[in-house]
VEXDRENPA-691532 format. One line per 4 residues: number of its first residue (from 1); their letters; for each residue x, y, z of N, C-alpha, C. Coordinates in steps of 0.2 Angstrom, whole numbers, always signed. Example, Ala and Ser with C-alpha at 12.3 -4.5 7.8 and 13.67 -1.06 7.14 Angstrom:
1 = AS = +66/-28/+39/+62/-22/+39/+66/-16/+39  +64/-11/+35/+68/-5/+36/+64/+0/+39
This chain:
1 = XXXX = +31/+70/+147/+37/+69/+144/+37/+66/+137  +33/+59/+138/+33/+57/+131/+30/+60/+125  +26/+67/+127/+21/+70/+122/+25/+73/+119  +31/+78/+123/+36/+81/+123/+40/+79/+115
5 = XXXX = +42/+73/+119/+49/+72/+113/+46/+69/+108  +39/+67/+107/+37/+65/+100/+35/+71/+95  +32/+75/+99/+32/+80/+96/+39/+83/+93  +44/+84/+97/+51/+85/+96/+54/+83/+89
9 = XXXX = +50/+76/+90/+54/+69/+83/+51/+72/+79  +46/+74/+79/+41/+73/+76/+43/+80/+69  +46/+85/+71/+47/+94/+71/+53/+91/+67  +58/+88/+67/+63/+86/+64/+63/+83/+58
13 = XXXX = +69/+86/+54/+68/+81/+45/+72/+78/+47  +74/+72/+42/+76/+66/+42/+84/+65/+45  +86/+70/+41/+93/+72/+42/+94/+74/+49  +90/+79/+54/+94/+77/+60/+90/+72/+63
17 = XXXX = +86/+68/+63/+83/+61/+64/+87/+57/+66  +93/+55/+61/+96/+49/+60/+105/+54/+62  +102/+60/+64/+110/+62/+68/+112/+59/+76  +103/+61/+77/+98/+59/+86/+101/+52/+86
21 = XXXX = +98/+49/+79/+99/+40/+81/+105/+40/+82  +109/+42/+77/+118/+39/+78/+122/+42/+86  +118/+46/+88/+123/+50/+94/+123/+47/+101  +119/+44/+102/+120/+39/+107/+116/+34/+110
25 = XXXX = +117/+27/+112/+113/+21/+114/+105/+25/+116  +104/+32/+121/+100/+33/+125/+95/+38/+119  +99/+40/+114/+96/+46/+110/+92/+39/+105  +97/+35/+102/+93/+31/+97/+88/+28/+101
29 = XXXX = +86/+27/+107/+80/+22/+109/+77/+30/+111  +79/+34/+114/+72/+38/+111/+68/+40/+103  +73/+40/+97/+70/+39/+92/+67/+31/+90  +68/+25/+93/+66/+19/+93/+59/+22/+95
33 = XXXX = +56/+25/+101/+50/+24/+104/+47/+29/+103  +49/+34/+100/+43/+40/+99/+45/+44/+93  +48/+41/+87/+47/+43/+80/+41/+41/+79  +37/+44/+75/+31/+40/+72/+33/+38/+64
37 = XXXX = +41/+37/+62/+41/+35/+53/+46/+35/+56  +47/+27/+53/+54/+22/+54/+55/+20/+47  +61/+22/+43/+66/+21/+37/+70/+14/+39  +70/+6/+36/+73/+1/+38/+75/+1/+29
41 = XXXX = +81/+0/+29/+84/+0/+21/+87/-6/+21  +87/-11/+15/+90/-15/+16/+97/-18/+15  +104/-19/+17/+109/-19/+18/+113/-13/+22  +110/-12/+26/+111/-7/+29/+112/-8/+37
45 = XXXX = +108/-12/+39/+106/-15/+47/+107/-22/+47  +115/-23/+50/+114/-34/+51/+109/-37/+53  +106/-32/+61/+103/-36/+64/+95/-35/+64  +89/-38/+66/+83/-33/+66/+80/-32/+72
49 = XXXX = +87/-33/+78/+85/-31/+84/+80/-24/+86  +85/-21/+82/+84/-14/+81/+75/-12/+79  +75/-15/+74/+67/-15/+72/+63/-17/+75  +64/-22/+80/+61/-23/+83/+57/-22/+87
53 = XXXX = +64/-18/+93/+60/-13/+97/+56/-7/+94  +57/-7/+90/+51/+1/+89/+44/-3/+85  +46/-9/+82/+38/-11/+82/+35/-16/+86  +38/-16/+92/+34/-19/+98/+34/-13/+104
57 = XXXX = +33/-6/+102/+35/-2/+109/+27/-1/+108  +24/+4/+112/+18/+6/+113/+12/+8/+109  +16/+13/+105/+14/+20/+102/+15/+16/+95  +11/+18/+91/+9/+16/+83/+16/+19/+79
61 = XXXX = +16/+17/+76/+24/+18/+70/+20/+17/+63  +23/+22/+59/+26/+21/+51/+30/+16/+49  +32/+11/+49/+36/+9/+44/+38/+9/+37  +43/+11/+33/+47/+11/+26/+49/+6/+25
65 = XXXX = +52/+0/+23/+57/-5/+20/+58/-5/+13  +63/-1/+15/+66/+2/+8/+72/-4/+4  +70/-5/-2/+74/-11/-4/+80/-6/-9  +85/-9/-9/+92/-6/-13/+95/-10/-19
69 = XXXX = +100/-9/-23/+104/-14/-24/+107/-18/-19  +111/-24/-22/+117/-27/-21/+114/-33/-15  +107/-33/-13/+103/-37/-9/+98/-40/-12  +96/-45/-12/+90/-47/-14/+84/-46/-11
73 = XXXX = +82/-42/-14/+77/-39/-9/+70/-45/-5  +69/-51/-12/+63/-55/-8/+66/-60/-1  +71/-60/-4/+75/-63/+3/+77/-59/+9  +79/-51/+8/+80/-47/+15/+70/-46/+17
77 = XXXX = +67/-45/+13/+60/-46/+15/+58/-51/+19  +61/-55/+17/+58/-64/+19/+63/-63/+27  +67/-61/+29/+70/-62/+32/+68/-54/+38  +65/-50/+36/+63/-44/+41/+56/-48/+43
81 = XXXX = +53/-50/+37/+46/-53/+40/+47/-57/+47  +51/-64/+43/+52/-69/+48/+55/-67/+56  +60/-63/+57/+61/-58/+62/+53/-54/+66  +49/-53/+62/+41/-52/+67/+37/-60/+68
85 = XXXX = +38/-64/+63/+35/-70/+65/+37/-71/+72  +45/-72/+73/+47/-75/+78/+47/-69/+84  +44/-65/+84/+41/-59/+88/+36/-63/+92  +30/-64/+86/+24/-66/+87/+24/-72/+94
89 = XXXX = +28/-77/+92/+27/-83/+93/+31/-83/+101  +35/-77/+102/+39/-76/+109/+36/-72/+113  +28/-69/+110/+26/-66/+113/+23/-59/+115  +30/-57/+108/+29/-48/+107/+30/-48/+99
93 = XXXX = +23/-47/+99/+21/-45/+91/+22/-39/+89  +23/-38/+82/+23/-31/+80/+20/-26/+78  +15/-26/+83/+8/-21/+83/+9/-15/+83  +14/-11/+85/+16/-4/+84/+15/-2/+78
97 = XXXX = +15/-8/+72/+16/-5/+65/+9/-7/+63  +7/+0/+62/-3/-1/+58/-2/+1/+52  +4/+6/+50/+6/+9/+43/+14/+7/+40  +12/+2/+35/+20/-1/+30/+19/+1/+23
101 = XXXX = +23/+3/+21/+25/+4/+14/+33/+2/+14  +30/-2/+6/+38/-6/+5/+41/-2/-4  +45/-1/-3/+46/+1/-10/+54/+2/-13  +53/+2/-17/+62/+2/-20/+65/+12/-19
105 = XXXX = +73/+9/-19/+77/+16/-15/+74/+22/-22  +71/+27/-21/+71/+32/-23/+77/+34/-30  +83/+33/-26/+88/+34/-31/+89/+29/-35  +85/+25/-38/+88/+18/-43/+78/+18/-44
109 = XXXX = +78/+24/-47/+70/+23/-49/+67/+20/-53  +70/+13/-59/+69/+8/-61/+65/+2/-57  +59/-1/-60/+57/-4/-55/+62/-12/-56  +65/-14/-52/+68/-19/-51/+69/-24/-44
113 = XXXX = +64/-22/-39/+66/-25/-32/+60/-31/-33  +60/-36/-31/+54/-42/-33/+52/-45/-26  +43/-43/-24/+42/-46/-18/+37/-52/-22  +40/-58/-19/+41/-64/-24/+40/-71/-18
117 = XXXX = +39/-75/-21/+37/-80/-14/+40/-84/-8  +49/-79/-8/+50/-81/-3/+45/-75/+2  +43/-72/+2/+41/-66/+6/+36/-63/+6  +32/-65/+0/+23/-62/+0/+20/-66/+5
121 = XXXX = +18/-71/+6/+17/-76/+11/+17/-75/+19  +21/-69/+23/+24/-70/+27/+22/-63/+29  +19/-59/+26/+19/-51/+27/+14/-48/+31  +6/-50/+29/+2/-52/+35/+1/-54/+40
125 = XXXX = +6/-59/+41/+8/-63/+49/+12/-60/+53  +19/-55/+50/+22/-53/+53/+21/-47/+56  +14/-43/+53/+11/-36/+57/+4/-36/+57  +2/-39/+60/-3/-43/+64/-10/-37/+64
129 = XXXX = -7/-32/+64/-13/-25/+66/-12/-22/+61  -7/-23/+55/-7/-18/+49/-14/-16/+44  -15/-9/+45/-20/-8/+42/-22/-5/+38  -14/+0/+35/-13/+5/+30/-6/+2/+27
133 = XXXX = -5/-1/+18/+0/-5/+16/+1/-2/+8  +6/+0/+9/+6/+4/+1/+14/+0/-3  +14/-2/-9/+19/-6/-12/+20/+1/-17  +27/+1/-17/+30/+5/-23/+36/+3/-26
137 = XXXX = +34/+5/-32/+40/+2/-39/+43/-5/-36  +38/-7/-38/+41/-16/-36/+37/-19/-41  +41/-25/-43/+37/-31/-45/+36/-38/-40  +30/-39/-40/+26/-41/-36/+25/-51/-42
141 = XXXX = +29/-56/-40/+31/-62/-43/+25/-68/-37  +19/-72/-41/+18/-75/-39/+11/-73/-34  +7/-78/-32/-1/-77/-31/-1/-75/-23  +2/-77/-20/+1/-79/-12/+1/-71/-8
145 = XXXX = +3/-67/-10/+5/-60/-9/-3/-57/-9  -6/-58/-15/-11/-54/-13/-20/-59/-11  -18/-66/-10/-23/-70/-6/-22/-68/+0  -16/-66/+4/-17/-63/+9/-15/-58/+10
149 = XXXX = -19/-54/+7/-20/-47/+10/-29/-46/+8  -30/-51/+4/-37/-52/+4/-40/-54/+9  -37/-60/+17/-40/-63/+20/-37/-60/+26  -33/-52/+25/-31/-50/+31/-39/-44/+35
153 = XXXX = -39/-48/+42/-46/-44/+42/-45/-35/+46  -38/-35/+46/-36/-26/+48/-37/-22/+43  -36/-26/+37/-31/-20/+32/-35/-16/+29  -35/-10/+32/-43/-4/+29/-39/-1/+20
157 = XXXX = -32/+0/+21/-33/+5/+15/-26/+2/+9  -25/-2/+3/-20/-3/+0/-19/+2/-6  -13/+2/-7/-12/+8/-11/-6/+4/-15  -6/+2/-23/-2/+0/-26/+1/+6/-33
161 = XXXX = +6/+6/-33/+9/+12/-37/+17/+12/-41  +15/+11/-48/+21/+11/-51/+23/+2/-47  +19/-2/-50/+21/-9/-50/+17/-14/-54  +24/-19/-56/+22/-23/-61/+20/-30/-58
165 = XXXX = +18/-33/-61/+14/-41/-58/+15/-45/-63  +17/-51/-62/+17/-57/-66/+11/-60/-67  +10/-66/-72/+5/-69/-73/+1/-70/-65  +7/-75/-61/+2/-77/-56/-2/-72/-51
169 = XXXX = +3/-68/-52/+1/-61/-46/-5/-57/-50  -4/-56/-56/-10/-55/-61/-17/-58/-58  -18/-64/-58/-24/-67/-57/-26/-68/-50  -21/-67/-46/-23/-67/-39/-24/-60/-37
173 = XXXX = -23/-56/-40/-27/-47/-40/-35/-48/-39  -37/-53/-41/-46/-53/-42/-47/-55/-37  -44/-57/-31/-46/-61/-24/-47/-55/-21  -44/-49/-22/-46/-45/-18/-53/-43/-18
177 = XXXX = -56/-45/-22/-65/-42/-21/-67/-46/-19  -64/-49/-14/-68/-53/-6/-66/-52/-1  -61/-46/+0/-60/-44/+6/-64/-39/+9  -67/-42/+16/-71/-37/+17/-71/-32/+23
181 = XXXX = -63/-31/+22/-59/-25/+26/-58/-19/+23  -56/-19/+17/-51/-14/+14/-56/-9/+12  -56/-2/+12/-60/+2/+13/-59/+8/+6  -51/+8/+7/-49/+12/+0/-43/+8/-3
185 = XXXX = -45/+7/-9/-40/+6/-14/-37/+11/-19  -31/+11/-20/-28/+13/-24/-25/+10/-30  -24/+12/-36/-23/+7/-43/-19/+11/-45  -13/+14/-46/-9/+18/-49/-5/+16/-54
189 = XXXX = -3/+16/-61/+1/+13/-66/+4/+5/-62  -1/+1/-63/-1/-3/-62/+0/-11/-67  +4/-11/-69/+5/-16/-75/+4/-23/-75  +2/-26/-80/+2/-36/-79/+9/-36/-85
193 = XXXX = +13/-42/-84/+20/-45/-89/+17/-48/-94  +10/-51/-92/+10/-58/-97/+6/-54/-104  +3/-48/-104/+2/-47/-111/+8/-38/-108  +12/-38/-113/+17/-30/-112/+13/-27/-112
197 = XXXX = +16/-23/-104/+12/-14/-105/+6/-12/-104  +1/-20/-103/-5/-18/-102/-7/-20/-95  -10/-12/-93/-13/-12/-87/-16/-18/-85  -15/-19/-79/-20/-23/-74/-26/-22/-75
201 = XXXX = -29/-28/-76/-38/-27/-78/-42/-27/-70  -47/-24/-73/-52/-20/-67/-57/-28/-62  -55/-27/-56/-59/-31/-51/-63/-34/-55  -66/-41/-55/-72/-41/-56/-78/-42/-51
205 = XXXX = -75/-38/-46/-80/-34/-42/-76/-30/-36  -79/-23/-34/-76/-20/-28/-78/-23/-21  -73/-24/-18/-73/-27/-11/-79/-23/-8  -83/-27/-4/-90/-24/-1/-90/-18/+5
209 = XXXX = -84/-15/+7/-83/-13/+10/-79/-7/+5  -77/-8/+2/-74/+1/-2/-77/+7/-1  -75/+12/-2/-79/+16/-1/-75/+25/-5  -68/+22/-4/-62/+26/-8/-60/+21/-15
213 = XXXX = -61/+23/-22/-56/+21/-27/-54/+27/-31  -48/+24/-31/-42/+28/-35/-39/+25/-38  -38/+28/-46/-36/+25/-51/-29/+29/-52  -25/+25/-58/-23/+30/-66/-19/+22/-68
217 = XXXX = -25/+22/-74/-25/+17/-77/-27/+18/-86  -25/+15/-90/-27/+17/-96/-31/+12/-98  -34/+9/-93/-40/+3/-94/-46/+8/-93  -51/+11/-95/-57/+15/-92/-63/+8/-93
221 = XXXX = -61/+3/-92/-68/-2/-91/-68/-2/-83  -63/+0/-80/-64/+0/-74/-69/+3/-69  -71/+8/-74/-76/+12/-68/-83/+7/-73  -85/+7/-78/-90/+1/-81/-90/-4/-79
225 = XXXX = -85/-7/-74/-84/-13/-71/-87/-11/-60  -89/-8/-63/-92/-4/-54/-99/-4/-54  -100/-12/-48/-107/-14/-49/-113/-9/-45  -119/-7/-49/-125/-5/-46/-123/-5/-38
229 = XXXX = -124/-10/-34/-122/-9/-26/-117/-7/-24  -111/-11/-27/-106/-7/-25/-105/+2/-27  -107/+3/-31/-107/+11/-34/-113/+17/-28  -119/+15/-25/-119/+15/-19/-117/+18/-15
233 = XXXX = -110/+14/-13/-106/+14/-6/-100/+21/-8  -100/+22/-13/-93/+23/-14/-93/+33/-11  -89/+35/-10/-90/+42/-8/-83/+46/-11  -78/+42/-12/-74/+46/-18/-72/+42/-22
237 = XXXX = -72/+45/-29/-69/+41/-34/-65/+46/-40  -60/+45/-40/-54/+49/-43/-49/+43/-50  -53/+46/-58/-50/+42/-61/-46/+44/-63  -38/+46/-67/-33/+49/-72/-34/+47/-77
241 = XXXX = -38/+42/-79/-36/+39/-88/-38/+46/-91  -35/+45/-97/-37/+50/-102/-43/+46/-106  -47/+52/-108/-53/+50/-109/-56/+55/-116  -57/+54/-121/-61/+59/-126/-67/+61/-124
245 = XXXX = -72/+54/-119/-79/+56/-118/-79/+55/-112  -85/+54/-108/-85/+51/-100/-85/+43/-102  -80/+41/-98/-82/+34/-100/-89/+29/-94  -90/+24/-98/-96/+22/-93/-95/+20/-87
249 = XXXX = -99/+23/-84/-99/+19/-77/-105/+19/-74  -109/+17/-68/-117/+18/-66/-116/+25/-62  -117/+31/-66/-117/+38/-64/-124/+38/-57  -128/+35/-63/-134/+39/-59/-136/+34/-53
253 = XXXX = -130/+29/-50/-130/+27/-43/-126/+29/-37  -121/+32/-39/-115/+35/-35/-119/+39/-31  -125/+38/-29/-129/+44/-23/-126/+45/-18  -121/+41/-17/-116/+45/-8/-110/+47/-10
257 = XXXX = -110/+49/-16/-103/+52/-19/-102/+58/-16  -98/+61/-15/-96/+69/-12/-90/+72/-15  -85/+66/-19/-79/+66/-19/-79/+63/-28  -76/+69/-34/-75/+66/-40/-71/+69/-44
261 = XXXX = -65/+65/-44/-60/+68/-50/-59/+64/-55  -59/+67/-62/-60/+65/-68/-53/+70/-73  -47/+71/-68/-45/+77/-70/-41/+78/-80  -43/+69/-83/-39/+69/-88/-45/+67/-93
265 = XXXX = -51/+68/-91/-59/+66/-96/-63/+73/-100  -61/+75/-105/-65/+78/-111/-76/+80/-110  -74/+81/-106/-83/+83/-106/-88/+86/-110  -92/+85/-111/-97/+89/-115/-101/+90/-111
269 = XXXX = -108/+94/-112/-113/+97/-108/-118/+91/-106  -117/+86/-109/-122/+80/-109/-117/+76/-104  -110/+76/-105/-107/+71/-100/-110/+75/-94  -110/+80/-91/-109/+86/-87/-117/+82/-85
273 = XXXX = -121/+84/-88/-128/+83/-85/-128/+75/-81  -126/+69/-85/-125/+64/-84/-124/+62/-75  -116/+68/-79/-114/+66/-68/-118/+69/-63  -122/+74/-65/-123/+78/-61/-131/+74/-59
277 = XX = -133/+71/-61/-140/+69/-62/-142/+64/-56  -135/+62/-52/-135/+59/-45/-136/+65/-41
């Protein structure tokens, strides 16, 4: 039966999802335990009882925390997290959730929600098993946020997208090429405040364990910035900058490469030979 009605949830868009959830105490705790993608908005839900049960139930969950106006999102953050610490500490952790993505409401697609230090801090403690973590259109205020996701030892795969960083969250970016968990990275228009407009500069090393990087950056030192060993490892790498020529990287070490997009770089028959030569 339970194979039944996930499957069920599963077959459904969102709209009759949240018809299921509203129609009754029995219908909504069947969507609590066998959705696999859970939407939490913020000022939307007083309590996080609710969240609760689906990220302490059995079966693995998606979580969204979708941040809106009219709340301040690092304090309703700080405040969803704190709700899984005191999970933790009673005994029922929120292990259900291997997959979070946080990001501002679709419809106010200005980036303006700030995960900021009441709440960076607090984020790898409160999902214990989180292993897949994608940040979208946010600005991200302050180091502590990404010290730990460096020293989280679950997190296989982060994906940053359409977000900006302050000075301090800038410099705490380069802790991540010591995590030796995180498997695939993602960089997508990713910007630092403290000089305007200019992208986040490239690791000064890829975490020993990568094996996926994705870009779209209009920094192209980032693939020249991908050491001999680590270049080795790598089996896809997909960059978007615009490019007149190939930009440098150590082509002719990518020997477990399988996987390469360069969909916005100007080739010649010598760049062509170049890639090809691994």
């Amino acid at each position: 039966p339970d194979t039944v009605v996930s499957a069920l949830l599963a077959s459904l868009g969102s709209g009759s999802t949240l018809k299921l959830f509203q129609a009754s105490k029995s219908t909504r705790e069947l969507v609590l335990q066998h959705s696999t993608t859970l939407t939490y908005r913020s000022g939307v839900a007083n309590s996080h009882g609710l969240l609760h049960r689906a990220a302490t139930r059995k079966g693995d969950i998606e979580l969204k925390l979708c941040t809106t106006r009219g709340v301040d999102p690092d304090q309703w953050l700080a405040g969803v997290f704190s709700a899984g610490l005191d999970g933790l500490r009673n005994g029922h952790p929120w292990s259900a959730v291997k997959r979070l993505c946080i990001e501002h409401a679709m419809d106010h697609p200005h980036v303006s929600a700030t995960l900021g230090p009441a709440s960076s801090h607090l984020l790898t403690l409160a999902f214990p098993s989180l292993q897949h973590l994608t940040l979208c259109r946010l600005r991200i205020s302050g180091g502590a946020l990404f010290a730990a996701l460096a020293a989280c030892p679950t997190l296989t795969t982060l994906q940053l997208k359409h977000v900006v960083l302050d000075e301090a969250a800038a410099g705490s970016f380069a802790t991540l090429s010591v995590s030796s968990s995180i498997e695939t990275l993602t960089v997508r228009d990713v910007l630092c405040t403290s000089v305007f407009g200019q992208d986040i500069a490239p690791l000064p090393k890829l975490p020993p364990a990568l094996t996926e990087l994705r870009l779209k950056s209009r920094d192209t030192t980032w693939l020249a910035s991908i050491s001999t060993d680590r270049a080795q490892q790598l089996r896809v790498l997909q960059s978007e900058g615009f490019c007149v020529h190939l930009p440098p990287a150590p082509w002719q070490h990518l020997a477990n490469l399988h996987t390469l997009r360069l969909p916005r770089v100007y080739c010649d028959q010598a760049d062509l030979d170049t890639i090809l030569q691994h």
